[in-house]
C-alpha positions as CSV (number, residue, x, y, z in Angstrom):
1,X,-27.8,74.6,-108.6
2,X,-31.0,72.6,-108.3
3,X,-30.6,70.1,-105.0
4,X,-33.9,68.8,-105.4
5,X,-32.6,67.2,-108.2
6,X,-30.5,64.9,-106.4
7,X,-31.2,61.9,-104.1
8,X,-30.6,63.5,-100.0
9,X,-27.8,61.6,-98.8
10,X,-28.8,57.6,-97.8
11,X,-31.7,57.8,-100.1
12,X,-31.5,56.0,-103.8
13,X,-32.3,57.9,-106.7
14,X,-34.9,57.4,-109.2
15,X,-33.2,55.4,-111.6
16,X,-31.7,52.8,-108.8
17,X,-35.4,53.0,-107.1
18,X,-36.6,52.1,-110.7
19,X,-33.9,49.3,-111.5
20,X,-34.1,48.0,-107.9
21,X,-30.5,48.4,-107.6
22,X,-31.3,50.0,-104.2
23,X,-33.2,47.2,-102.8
24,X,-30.8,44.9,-100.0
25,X,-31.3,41.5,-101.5
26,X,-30.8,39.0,-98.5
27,X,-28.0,36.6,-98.4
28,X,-27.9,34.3,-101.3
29,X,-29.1,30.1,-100.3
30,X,-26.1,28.4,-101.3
31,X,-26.1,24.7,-103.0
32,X,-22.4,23.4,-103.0
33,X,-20.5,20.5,-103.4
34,X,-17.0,19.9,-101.2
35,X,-14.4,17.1,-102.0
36,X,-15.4,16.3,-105.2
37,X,-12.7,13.7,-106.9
38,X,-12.2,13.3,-110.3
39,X,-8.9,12.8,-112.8
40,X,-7.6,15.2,-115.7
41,X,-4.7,16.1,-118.0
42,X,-4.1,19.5,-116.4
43,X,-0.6,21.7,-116.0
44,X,2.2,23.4,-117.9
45,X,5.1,21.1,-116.7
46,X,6.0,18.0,-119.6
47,X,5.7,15.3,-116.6
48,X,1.9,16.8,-116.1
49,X,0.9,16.1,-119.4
50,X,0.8,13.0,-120.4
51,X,-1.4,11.2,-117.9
52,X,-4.3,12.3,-115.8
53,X,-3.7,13.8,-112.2
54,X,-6.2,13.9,-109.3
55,X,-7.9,17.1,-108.9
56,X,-10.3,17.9,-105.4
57,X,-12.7,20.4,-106.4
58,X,-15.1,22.7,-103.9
59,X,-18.3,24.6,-105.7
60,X,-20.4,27.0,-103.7
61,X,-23.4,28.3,-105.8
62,X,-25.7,31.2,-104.7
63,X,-29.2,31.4,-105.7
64,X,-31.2,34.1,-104.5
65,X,-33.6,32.6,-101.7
66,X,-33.9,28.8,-103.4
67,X,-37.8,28.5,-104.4
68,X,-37.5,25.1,-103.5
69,X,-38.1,25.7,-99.9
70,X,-41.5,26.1,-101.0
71,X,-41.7,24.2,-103.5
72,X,-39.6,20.8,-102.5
73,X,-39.4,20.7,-106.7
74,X,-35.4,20.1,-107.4
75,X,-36.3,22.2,-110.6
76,X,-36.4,25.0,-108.0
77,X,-32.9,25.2,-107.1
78,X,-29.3,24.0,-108.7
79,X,-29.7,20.1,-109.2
80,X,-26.0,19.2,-107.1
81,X,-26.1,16.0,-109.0
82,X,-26.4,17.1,-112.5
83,X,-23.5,19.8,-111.4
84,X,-21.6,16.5,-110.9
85,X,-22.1,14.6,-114.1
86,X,-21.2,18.3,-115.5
87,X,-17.9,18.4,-113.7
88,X,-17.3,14.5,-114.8
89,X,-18.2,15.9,-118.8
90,X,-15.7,19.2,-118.2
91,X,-12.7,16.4,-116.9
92,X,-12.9,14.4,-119.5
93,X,-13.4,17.5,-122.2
94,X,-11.2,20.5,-121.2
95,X,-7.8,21.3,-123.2
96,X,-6.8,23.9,-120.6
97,X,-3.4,24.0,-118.6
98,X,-3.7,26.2,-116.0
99,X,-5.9,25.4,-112.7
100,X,-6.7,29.1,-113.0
101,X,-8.5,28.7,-116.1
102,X,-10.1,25.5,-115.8
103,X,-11.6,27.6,-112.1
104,X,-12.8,29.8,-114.5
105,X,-14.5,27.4,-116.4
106,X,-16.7,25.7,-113.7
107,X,-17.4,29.0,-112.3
108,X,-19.0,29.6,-115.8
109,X,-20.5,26.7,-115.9
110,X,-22.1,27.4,-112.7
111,X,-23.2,30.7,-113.6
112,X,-24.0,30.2,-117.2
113,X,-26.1,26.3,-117.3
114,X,-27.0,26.4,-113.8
115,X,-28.0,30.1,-112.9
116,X,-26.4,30.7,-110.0
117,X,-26.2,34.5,-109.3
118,X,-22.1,33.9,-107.3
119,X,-20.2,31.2,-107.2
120,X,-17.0,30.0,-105.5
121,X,-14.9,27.6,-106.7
122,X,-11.6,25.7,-105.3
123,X,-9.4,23.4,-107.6
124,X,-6.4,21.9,-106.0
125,X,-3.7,19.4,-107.2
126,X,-3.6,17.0,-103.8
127,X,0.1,15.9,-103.2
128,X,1.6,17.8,-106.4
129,X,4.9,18.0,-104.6
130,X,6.4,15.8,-102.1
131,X,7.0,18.4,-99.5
132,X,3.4,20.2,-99.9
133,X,-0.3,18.6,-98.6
134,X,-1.7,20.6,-101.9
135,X,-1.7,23.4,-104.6
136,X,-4.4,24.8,-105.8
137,X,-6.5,28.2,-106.5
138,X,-9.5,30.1,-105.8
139,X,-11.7,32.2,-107.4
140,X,-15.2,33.9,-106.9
141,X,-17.7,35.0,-109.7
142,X,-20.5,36.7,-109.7
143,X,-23.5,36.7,-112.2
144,X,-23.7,39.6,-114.7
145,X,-25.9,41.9,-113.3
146,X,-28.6,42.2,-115.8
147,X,-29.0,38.5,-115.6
148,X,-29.6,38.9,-111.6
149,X,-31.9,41.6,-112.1
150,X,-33.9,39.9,-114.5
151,X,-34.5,37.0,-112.7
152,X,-35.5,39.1,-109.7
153,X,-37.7,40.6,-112.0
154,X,-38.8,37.4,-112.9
155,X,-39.6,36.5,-109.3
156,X,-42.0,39.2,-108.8
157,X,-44.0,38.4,-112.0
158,X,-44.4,35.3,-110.7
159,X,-45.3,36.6,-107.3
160,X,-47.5,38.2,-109.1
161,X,-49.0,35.9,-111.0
162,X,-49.4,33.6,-108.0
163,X,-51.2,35.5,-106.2
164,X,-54.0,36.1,-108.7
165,X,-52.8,39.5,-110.0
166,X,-52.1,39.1,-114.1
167,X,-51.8,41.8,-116.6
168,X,-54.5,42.9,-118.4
169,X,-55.1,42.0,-122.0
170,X,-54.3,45.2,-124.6
Protein backbone atom coordinates (compact mmCIF):
# COMPACT_ATOMS: atom_id res chain seq x y z
CA UNK A 1 0.00 0.00 0.00
CA UNK A 2 1.16 3.38 -1.22
CA UNK A 3 0.89 5.99 1.97
CA UNK A 4 2.16 8.78 0.12
CA UNK A 5 -0.89 8.67 -1.53
CA UNK A 6 -2.87 9.76 1.31
CA UNK A 7 -3.12 13.11 3.12
CA UNK A 8 -0.75 12.50 6.82
CA UNK A 9 -3.22 12.80 9.47
CA UNK A 10 -4.47 16.81 10.11
CA UNK A 11 -3.39 17.67 6.60
CA UNK A 12 -6.30 18.14 3.70
CA UNK A 13 -5.89 16.30 0.69
CA UNK A 14 -5.59 17.58 -2.80
CA UNK A 15 -8.91 17.68 -3.82
CA UNK A 16 -10.27 19.64 -0.50
CA UNK A 17 -6.93 21.87 -0.83
CA UNK A 18 -8.20 22.31 -4.48
CA UNK A 19 -11.98 22.96 -3.64
CA UNK A 20 -11.05 24.93 -0.53
CA UNK A 21 -13.08 22.83 1.53
CA UNK A 22 -10.12 22.70 3.98
CA UNK A 23 -9.86 26.35 4.39
CA UNK A 24 -11.59 27.55 8.18
CA UNK A 25 -13.95 30.23 6.91
CA UNK A 26 -14.42 32.69 9.92
CA UNK A 27 -17.64 33.12 11.66
CA UNK A 28 -20.35 34.28 9.36
CA UNK A 29 -21.61 38.50 9.94
CA UNK A 30 -25.06 38.01 10.74
CA UNK A 31 -28.00 40.58 9.57
CA UNK A 32 -31.28 39.60 11.49
CA UNK A 33 -34.40 40.83 12.29
CA UNK A 34 -36.18 39.93 16.01
CA UNK A 35 -39.89 40.62 16.82
CA UNK A 36 -41.18 41.02 13.68
CA UNK A 37 -45.26 41.20 13.71
CA UNK A 38 -47.33 40.40 11.02
CA UNK A 39 -51.02 38.46 10.60
CA UNK A 40 -51.71 35.11 8.50
CA UNK A 41 -54.14 32.28 7.95
CA UNK A 42 -51.88 29.53 9.35
CA UNK A 43 -52.76 26.06 11.33
CA UNK A 44 -54.47 22.68 10.94
CA UNK A 45 -57.33 23.23 13.59
CA UNK A 46 -61.01 24.55 11.82
CA UNK A 47 -61.06 27.61 14.48
CA UNK A 48 -57.33 28.57 12.87
CA UNK A 49 -58.57 28.85 9.60
CA UNK A 50 -60.73 31.21 8.91
CA UNK A 51 -59.23 34.43 10.10
CA UNK A 52 -55.67 35.60 10.30
CA UNK A 53 -53.62 34.96 13.61
CA UNK A 54 -50.58 36.98 14.89
CA UNK A 55 -47.41 35.36 14.12
CA UNK A 56 -43.69 36.90 15.90
CA UNK A 57 -41.10 35.96 13.63
CA UNK A 58 -36.98 35.95 14.45
CA UNK A 59 -34.48 35.77 11.11
CA UNK A 60 -30.75 35.46 11.61
CA UNK A 61 -28.92 35.50 8.18
CA UNK A 62 -25.18 34.74 7.78
CA UNK A 63 -23.19 36.23 5.16
CA UNK A 64 -19.74 35.42 4.97
CA UNK A 65 -17.73 38.60 6.30
CA UNK A 66 -20.51 41.40 4.92
CA UNK A 67 -18.50 43.47 2.16
CA UNK A 68 -20.35 46.31 3.34
CA UNK A 69 -17.95 47.00 6.11
CA UNK A 70 -15.86 48.31 3.45
CA UNK A 71 -17.98 49.32 1.33
CA UNK A 72 -20.99 51.11 3.50
CA UNK A 73 -23.01 50.11 0.00
CA UNK A 74 -26.35 48.24 1.37
CA UNK A 75 -26.01 46.29 -1.96
CA UNK A 76 -23.08 44.66 0.03
CA UNK A 77 -24.92 42.83 2.57
CA UNK A 78 -28.74 41.51 3.05
CA UNK A 79 -31.07 44.71 2.74
CA UNK A 80 -33.12 43.94 6.44
CA UNK A 81 -35.81 46.15 4.98
CA UNK A 82 -36.52 44.51 1.75
CA UNK A 83 -36.42 41.08 3.93
CA UNK A 84 -39.37 42.78 5.65
CA UNK A 85 -41.62 43.88 2.69
CA UNK A 86 -40.63 40.02 1.64
CA UNK A 87 -41.97 38.57 4.86
CA UNK A 88 -45.19 41.12 4.56
CA UNK A 89 -45.57 39.52 0.55
CA UNK A 90 -45.03 35.70 2.02
CA UNK A 91 -48.14 36.60 4.89
CA UNK A 92 -50.35 37.66 2.70
CA UNK A 93 -49.42 34.83 -0.12
CA UNK A 94 -48.57 31.47 1.62
CA UNK A 95 -51.31 28.53 1.55
CA UNK A 96 -49.35 26.51 4.13
CA UNK A 97 -50.72 25.08 7.48
CA UNK A 98 -47.98 24.07 9.38
CA UNK A 99 -45.54 26.75 11.18
CA UNK A 100 -42.96 24.13 10.25
CA UNK A 101 -43.37 24.68 6.70
CA UNK A 102 -44.01 28.21 6.46
CA UNK A 103 -40.13 28.13 8.69
CA UNK A 104 -39.04 26.47 5.87
CA UNK A 105 -40.26 28.88 3.56
CA UNK A 106 -38.51 32.02 4.95
CA UNK A 107 -35.45 30.14 5.49
CA UNK A 108 -35.63 29.66 1.67
CA UNK A 109 -36.32 32.82 1.03
CA UNK A 110 -33.43 33.90 2.91
CA UNK A 111 -31.18 31.61 1.39
CA UNK A 112 -32.50 31.57 -2.06
CA UNK A 113 -33.42 35.82 -2.90
CA UNK A 114 -31.18 37.04 -0.34
CA UNK A 115 -27.91 34.84 -0.39
CA UNK A 116 -27.39 34.23 2.90
CA UNK A 117 -24.92 31.19 3.27
CA UNK A 118 -27.23 29.94 7.07
CA UNK A 119 -29.97 31.13 8.38
CA UNK A 120 -32.07 30.78 11.53
CA UNK A 121 -35.51 31.29 11.75
CA UNK A 122 -38.16 31.33 14.72
CA UNK A 123 -42.12 31.45 14.04
CA UNK A 124 -44.25 31.41 16.98
CA UNK A 125 -48.06 31.67 17.52
CA UNK A 126 -48.08 34.40 20.72
CA UNK A 127 -51.00 33.42 23.17
CA UNK A 128 -52.31 30.27 20.99
CA UNK A 129 -53.59 28.78 24.16
CA UNK A 130 -54.83 30.35 27.24
CA UNK A 131 -52.43 28.56 29.60
CA UNK A 132 -49.22 28.94 27.33
CA UNK A 133 -47.04 32.57 26.63
CA UNK A 134 -46.38 30.91 23.00
CA UNK A 135 -45.92 27.98 20.43
CA UNK A 136 -43.82 28.05 17.96
CA UNK A 137 -40.72 26.34 16.02
CA UNK A 138 -37.25 26.59 15.00
CA UNK A 139 -35.26 25.66 12.34
CA UNK A 140 -31.73 26.30 10.89
CA UNK A 141 -30.60 26.14 7.20
CA UNK A 142 -27.64 26.29 5.62
CA UNK A 143 -26.73 27.27 1.95
CA UNK A 144 -25.99 24.44 -0.51
CA UNK A 145 -22.55 24.16 -0.60
CA UNK A 146 -21.71 24.75 -4.09
CA UNK A 147 -23.50 28.01 -3.92
CA UNK A 148 -21.14 28.96 -0.73
CA UNK A 149 -18.15 27.89 -2.49
CA UNK A 150 -18.90 29.75 -5.47
CA UNK A 151 -19.39 32.83 -3.94
CA UNK A 152 -16.14 32.43 -2.01
CA UNK A 153 -14.82 31.87 -5.29
CA UNK A 154 -16.39 34.84 -6.31
CA UNK A 155 -14.72 36.89 -3.57
CA UNK A 156 -11.33 36.10 -4.57
CA UNK A 157 -11.86 37.04 -8.29
CA UNK A 158 -12.80 40.08 -7.15
CA UNK A 159 -9.98 40.40 -4.67
CA UNK A 160 -8.26 39.83 -7.52
CA UNK A 161 -9.53 42.05 -9.73
CA UNK A 162 -9.25 44.87 -7.10
CA UNK A 163 -6.10 44.70 -6.65
CA UNK A 164 -5.00 45.15 -10.19
CA UNK A 165 -4.44 41.46 -11.01
CA UNK A 166 -6.88 40.38 -14.16
CA UNK A 167 -6.63 37.41 -16.37
CA UNK A 168 -4.93 37.57 -19.37
CA UNK A 169 -6.72 37.82 -22.71
CA UNK A 170 -6.55 34.14 -24.80
Amino acid sequence: MNSSARPSAGQPSDAARLSGAAETLPPPDLIFIEGFRGETVIGIHESELHRPQPLLIDVHAGVPRARACDTDWIGDTIDYSAVRERLHRLMAEHRLQLLEAFAEAVAEILIDEFHASWVRVKVVKPHKFDDVQSVGVQIERQAPAHRTARSAHGATVLKFLASGMVPAKR
